[in-house]
PyMOL Python script that loads the backbone (N, CA, C, O; Angstrom):
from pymol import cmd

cmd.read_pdbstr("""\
ATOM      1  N   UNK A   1       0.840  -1.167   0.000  1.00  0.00           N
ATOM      2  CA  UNK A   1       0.000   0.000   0.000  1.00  0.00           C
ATOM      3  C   UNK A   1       0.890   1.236   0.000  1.00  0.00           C
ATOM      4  O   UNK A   1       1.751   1.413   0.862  1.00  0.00           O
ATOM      5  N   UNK A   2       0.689   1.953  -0.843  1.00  0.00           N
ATOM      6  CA  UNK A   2       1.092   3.192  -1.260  1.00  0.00           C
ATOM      7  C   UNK A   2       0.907   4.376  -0.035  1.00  0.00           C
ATOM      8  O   UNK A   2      -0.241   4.814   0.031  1.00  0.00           O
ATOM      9  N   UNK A   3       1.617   4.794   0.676  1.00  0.00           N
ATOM     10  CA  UNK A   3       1.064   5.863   1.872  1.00  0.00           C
ATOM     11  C   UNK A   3       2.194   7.303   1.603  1.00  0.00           C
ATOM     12  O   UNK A   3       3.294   7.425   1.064  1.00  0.00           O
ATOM     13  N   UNK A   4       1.221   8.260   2.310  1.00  0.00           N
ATOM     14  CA  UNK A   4       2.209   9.417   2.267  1.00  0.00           C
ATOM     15  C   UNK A   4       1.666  10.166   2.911  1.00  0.00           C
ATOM     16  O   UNK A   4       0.652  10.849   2.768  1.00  0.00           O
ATOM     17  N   UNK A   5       3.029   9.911   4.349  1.00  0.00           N
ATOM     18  CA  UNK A   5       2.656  10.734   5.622  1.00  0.00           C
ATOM     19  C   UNK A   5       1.701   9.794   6.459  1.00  0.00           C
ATOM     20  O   UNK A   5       1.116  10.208   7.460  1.00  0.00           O
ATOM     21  N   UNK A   6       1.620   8.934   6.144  1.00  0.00           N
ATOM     22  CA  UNK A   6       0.639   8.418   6.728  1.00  0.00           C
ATOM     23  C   UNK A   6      -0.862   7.974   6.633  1.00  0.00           C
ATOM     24  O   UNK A   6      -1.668   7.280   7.253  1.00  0.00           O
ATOM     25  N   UNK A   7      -0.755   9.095   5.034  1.00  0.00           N
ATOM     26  CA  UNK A   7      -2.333   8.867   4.466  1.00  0.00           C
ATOM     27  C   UNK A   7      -2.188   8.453   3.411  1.00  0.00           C
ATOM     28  O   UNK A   7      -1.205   8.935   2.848  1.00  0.00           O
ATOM     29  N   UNK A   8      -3.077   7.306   2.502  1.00  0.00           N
ATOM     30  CA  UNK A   8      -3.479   6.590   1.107  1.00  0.00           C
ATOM     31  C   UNK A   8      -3.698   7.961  -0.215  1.00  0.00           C
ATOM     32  O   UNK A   8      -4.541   8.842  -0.386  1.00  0.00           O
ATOM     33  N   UNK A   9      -2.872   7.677  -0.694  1.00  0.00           N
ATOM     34  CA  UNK A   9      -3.160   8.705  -2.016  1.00  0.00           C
ATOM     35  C   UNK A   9      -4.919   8.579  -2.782  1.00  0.00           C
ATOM     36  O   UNK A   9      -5.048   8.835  -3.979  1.00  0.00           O
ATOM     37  N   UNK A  10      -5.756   8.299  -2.197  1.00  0.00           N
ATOM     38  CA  UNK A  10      -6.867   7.556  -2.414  1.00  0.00           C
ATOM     39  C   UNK A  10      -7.452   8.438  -1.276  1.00  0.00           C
ATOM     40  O   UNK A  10      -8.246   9.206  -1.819  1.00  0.00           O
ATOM     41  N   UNK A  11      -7.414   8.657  -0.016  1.00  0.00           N
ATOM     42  CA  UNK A  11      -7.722   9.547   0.815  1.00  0.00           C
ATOM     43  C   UNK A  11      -7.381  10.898   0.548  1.00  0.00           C
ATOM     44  O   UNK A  11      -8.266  11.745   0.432  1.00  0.00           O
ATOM     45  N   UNK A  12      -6.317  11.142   0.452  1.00  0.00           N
ATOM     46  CA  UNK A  12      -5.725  12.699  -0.136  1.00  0.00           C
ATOM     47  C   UNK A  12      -6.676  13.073  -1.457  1.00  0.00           C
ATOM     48  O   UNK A  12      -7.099  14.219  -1.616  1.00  0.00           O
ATOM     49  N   UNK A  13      -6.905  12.222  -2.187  1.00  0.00           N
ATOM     50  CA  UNK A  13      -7.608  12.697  -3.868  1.00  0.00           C
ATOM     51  C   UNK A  13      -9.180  13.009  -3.128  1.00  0.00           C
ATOM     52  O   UNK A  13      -9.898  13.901  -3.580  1.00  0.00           O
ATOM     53  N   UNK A  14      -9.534  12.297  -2.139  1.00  0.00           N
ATOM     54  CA  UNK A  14     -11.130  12.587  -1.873  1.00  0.00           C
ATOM     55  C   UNK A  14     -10.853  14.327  -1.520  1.00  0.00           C
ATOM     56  O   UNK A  14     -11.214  15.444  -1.889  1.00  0.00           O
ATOM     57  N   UNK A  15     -10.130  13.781  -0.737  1.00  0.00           N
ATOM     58  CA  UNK A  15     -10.218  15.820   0.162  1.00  0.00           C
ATOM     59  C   UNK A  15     -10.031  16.749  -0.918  1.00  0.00           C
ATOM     60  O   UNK A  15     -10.528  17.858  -1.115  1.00  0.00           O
ATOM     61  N   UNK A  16      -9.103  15.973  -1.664  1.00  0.00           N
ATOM     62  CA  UNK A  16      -8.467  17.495  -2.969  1.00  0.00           C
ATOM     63  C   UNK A  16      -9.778  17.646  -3.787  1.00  0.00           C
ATOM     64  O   UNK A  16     -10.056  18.784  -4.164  1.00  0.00           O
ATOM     65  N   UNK A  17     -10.615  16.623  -4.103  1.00  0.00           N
ATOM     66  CA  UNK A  17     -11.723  16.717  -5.396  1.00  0.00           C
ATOM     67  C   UNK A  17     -12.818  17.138  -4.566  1.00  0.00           C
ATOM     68  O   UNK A  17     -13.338  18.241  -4.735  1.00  0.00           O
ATOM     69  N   UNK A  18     -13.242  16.252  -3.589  1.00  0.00           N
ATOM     70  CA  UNK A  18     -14.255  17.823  -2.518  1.00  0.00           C
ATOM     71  C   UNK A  18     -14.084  19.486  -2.073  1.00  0.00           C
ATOM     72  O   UNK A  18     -14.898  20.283  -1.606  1.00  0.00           O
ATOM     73  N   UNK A  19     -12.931  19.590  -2.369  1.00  0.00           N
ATOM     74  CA  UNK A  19     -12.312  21.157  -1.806  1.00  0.00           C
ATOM     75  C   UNK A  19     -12.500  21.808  -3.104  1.00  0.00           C
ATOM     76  O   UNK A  19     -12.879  22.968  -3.268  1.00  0.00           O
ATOM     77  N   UNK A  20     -12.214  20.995  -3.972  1.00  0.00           N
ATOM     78  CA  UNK A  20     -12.370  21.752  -5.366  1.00  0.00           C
ATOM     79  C   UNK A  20     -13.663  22.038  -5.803  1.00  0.00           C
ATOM     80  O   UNK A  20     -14.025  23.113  -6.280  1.00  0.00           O
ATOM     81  N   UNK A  21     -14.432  20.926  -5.605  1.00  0.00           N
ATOM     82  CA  UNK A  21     -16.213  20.930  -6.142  1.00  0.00           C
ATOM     83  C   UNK A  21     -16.501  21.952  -5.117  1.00  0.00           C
ATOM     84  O   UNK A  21     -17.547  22.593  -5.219  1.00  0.00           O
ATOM     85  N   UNK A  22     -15.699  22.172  -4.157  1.00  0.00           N
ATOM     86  CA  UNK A  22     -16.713  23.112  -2.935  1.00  0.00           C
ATOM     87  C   UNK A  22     -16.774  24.972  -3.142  1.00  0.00           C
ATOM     88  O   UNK A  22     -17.566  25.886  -2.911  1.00  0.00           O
ATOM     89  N   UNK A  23     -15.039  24.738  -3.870  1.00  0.00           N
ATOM     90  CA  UNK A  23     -14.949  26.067  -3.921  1.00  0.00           C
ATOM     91  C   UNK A  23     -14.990  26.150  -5.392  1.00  0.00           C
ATOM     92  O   UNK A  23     -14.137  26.966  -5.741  1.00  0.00           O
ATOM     93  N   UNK A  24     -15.678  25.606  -6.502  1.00  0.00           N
ATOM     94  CA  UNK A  24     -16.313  26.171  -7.464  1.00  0.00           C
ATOM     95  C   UNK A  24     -17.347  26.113  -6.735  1.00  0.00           C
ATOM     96  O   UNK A  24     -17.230  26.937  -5.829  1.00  0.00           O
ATOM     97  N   UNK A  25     -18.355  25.521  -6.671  1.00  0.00           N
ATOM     98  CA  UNK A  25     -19.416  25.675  -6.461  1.00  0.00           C
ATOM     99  C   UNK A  25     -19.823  27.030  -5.640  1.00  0.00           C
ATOM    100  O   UNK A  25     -20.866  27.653  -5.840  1.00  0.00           O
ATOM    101  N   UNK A  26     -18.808  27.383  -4.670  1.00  0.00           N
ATOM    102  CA  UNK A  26     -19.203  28.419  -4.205  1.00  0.00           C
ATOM    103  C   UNK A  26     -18.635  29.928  -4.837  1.00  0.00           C
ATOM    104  O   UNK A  26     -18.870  31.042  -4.369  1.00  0.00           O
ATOM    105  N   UNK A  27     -17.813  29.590  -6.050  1.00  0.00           N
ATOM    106  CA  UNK A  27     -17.741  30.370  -7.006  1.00  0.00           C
ATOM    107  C   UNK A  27     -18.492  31.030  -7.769  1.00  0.00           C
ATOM    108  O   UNK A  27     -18.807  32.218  -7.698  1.00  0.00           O
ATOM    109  N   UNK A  28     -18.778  30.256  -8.500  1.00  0.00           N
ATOM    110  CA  UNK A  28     -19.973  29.814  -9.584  1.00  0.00           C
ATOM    111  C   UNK A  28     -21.330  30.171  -8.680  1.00  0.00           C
ATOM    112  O   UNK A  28     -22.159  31.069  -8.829  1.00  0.00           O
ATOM    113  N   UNK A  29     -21.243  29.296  -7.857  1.00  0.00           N
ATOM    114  CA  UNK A  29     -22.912  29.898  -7.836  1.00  0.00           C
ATOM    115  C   UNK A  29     -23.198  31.080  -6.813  1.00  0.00           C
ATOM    116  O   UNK A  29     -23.909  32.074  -6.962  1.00  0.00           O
ATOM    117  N   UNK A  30     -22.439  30.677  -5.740  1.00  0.00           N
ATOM    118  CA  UNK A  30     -23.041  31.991  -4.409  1.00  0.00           C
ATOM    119  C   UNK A  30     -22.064  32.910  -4.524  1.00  0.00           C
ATOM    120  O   UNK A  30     -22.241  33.582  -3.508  1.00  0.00           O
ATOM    121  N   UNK A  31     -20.924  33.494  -5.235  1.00  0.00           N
ATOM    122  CA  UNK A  31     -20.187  34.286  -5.055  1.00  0.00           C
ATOM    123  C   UNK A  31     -19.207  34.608  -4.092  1.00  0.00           C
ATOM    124  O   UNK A  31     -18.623  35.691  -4.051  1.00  0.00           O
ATOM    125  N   UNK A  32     -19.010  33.572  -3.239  1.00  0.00           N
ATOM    126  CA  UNK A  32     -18.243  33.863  -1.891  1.00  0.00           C
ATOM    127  C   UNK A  32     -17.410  32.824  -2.053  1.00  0.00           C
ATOM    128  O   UNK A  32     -17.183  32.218  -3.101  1.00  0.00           O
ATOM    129  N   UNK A  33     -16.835  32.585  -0.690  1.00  0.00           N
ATOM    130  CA  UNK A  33     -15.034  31.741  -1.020  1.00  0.00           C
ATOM    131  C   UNK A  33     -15.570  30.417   0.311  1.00  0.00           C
ATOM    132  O   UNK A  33     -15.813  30.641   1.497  1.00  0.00           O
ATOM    133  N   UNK A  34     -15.615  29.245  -0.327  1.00  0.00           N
ATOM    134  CA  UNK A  34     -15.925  28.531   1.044  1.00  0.00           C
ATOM    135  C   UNK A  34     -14.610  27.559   1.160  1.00  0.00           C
ATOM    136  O   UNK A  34     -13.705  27.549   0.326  1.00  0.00           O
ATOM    137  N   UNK A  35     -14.654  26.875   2.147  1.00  0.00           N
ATOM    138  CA  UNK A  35     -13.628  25.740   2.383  1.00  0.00           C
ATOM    139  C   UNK A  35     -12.243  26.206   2.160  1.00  0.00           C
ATOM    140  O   UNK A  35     -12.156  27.195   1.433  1.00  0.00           O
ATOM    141  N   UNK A  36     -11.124  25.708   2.631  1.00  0.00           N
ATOM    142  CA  UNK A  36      -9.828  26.364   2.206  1.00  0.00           C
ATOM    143  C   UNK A  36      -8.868  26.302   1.448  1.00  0.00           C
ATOM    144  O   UNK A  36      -7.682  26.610   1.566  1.00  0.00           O
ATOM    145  N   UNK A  37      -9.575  25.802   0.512  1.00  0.00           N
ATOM    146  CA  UNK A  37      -8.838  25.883  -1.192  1.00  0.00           C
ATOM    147  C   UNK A  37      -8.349  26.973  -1.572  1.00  0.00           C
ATOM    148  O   UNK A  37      -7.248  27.119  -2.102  1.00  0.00           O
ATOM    149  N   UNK A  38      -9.406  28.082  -1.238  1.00  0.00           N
ATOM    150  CA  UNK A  38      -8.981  29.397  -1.778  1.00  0.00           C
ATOM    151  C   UNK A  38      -7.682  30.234  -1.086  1.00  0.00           C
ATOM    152  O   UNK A  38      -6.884  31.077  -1.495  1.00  0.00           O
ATOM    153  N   UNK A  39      -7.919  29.527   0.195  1.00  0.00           N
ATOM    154  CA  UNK A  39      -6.500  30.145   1.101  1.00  0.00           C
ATOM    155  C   UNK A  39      -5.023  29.824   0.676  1.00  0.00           C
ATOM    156  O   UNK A  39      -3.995  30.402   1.026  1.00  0.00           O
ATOM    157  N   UNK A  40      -5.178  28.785  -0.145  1.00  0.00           N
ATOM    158  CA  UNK A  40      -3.871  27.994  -0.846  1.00  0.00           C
ATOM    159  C   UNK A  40      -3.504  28.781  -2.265  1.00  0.00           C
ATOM    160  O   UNK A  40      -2.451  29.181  -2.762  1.00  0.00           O
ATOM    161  N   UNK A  41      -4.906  28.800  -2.667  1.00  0.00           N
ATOM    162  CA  UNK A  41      -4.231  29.276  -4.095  1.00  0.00           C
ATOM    163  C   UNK A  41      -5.337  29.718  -4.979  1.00  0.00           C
ATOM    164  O   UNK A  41      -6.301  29.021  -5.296  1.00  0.00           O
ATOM    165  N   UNK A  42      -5.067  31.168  -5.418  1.00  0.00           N
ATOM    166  CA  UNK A  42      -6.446  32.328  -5.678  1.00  0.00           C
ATOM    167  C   UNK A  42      -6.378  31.861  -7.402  1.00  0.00           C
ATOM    168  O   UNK A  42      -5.566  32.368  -8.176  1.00  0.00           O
ATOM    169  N   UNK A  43      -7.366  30.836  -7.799  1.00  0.00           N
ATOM    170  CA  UNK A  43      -8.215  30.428  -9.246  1.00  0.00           C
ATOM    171  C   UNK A  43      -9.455  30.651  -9.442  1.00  0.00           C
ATOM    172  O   UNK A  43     -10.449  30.347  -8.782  1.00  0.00           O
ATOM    173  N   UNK A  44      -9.236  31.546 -10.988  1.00  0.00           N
ATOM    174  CA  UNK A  44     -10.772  31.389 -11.536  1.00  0.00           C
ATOM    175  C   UNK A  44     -11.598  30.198 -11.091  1.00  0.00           C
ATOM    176  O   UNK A  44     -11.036  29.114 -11.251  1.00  0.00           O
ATOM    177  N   UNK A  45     -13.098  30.166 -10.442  1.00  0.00           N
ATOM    178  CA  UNK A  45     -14.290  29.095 -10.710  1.00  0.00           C
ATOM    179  C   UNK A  45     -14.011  27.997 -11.441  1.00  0.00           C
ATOM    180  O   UNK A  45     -14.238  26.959 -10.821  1.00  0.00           O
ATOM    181  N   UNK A  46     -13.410  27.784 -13.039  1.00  0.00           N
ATOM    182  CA  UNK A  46     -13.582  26.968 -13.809  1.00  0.00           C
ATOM    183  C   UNK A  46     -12.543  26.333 -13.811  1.00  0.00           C
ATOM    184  O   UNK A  46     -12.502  25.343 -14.542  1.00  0.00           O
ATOM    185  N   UNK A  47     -11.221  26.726 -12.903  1.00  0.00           N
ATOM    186  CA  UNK A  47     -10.135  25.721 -12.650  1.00  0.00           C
ATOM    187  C   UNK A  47     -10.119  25.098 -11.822  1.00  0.00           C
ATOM    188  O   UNK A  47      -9.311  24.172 -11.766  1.00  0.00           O
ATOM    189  N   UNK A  48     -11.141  25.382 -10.683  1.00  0.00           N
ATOM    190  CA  UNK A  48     -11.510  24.494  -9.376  1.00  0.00           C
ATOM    191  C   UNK A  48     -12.007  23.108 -10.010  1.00  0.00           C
ATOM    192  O   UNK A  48     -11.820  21.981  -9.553  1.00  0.00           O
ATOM    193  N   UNK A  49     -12.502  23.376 -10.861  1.00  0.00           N
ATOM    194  CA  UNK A  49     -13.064  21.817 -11.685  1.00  0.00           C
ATOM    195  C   UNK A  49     -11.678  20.980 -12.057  1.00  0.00           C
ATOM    196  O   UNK A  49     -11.564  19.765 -11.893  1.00  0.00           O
ATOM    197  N   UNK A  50     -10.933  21.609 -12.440  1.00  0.00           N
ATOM    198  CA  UNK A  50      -9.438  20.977 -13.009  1.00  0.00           C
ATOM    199  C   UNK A  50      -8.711  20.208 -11.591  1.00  0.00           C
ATOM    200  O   UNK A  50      -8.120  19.129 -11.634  1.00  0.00           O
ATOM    201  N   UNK A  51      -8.963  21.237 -10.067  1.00  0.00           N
ATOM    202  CA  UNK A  51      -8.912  20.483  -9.361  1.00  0.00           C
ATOM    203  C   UNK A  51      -9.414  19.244  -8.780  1.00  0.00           C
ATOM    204  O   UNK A  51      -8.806  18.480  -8.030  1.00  0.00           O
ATOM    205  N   UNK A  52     -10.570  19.150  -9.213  1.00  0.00           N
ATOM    206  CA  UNK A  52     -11.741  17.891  -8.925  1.00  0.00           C
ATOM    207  C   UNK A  52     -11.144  17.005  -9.662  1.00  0.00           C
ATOM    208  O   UNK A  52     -11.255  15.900  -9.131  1.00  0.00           O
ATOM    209  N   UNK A  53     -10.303  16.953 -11.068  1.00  0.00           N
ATOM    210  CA  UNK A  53     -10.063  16.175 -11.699  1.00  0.00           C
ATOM    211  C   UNK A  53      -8.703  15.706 -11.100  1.00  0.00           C
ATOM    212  O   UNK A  53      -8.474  14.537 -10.791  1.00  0.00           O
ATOM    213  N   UNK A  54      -8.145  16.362 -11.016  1.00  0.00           N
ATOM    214  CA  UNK A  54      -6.516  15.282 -10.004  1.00  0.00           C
ATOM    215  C   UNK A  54      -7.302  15.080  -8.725  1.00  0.00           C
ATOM    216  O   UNK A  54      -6.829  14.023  -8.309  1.00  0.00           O
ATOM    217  N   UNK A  55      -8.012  15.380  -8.053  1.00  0.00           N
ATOM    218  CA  UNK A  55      -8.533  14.297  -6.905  1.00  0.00           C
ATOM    219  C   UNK A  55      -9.550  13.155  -7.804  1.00  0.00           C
ATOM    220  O   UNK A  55      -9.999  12.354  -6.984  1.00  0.00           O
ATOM    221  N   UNK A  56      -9.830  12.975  -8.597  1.00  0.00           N
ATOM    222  CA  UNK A  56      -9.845  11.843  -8.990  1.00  0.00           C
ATOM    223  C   UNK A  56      -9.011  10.919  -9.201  1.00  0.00           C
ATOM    224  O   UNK A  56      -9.005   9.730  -8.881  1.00  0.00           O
ATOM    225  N   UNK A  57      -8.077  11.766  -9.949  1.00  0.00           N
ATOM    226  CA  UNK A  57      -7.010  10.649 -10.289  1.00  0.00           C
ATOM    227  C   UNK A  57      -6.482  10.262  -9.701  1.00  0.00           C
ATOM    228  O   UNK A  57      -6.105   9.144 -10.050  1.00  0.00           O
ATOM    229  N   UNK A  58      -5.972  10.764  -8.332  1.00  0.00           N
ATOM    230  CA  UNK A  58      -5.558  10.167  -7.331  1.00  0.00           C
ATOM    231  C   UNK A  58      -6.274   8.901  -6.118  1.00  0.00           C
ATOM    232  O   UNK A  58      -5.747   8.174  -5.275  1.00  0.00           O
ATOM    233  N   UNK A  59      -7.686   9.114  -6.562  1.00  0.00           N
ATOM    234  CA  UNK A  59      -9.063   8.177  -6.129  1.00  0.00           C
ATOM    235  C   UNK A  59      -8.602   6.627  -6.794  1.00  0.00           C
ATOM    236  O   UNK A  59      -8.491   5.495  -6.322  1.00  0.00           O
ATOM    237  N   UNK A  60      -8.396   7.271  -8.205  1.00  0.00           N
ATOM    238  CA  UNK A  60      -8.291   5.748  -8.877  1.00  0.00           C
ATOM    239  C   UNK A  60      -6.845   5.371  -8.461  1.00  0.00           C
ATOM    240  O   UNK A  60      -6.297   4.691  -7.594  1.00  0.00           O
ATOM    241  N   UNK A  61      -6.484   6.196  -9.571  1.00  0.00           N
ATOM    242  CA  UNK A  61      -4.634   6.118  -8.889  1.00  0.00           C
ATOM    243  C   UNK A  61      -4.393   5.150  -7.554  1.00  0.00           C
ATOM    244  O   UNK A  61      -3.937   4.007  -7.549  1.00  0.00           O
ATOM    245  N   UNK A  62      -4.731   5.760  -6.696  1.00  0.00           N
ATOM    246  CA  UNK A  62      -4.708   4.737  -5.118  1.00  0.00           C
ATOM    247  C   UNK A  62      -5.357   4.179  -4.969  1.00  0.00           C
ATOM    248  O   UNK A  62      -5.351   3.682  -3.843  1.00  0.00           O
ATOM    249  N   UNK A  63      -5.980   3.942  -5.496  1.00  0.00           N
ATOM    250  CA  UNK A  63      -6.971   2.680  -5.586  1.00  0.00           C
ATOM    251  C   UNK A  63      -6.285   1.384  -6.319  1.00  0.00           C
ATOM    252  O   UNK A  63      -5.982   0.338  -5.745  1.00  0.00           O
ATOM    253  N   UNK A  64      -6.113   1.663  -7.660  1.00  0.00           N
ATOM    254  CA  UNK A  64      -4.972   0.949  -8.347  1.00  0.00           C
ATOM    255  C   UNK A  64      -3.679   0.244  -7.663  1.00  0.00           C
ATOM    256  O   UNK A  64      -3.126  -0.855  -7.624  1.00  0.00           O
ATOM    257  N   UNK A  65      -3.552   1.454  -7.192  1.00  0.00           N
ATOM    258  CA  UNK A  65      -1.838   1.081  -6.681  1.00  0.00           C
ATOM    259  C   UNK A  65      -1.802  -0.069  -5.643  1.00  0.00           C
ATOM    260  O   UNK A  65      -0.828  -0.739  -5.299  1.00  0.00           O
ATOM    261  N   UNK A  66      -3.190  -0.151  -5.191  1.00  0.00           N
ATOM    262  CA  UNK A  66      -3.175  -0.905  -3.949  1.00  0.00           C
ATOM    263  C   UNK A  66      -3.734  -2.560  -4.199  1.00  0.00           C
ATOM    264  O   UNK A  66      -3.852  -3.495  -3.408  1.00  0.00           O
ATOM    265  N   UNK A  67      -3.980  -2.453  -5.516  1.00  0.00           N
ATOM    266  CA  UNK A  67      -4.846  -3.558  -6.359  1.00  0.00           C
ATOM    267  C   UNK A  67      -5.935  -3.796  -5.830  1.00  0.00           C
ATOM    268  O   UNK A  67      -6.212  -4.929  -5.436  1.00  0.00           O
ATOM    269  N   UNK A  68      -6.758  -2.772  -5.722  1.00  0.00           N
ATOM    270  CA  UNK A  68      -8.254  -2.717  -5.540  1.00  0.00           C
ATOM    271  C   UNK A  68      -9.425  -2.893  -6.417  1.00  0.00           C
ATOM    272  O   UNK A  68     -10.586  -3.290  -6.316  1.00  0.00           O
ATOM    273  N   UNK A  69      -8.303  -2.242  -7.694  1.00  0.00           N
ATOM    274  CA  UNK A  69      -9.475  -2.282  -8.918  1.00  0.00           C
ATOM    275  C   UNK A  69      -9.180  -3.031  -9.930  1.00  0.00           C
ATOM    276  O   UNK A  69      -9.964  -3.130 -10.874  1.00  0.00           O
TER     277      UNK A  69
END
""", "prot")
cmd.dss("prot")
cmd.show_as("cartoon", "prot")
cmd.util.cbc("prot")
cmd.orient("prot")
């Protein structure tokens, strides 16, 4: 099993692709800054989606790595 720090690259991709859906979403729709994505690093709405997509890949990715799938 693949770990880093202590946590599954499969755990890390959930948090990264929820933080991302959270802070487009609160882009895009309500205009305000939620969760602390934005404290890391100031992106247009439509690249927060680009973030959702490497927490996927890291979903499967560690998932893979661990021969799950």
């Amino acid at each position: 099993m693949r770990t880093t720090i202590g946590y599954t690259l499969e755990s890390i991709g959930y948090v990264v692709g929820a933080q991302g859906l959270v802070s487009f979403a609160s882009q895009a729709l309500f205009g305000t800054e939620w969760g602390w994505m934005h404290k890391v690093v100031d992106l247009p709405s439509i690249a927060y989606l680009g973030i959702v997509v490497v927490g996927l890949a890291l979903v499967v990715g560690g998932g893979k790595s661990i021969g799950r799938f």
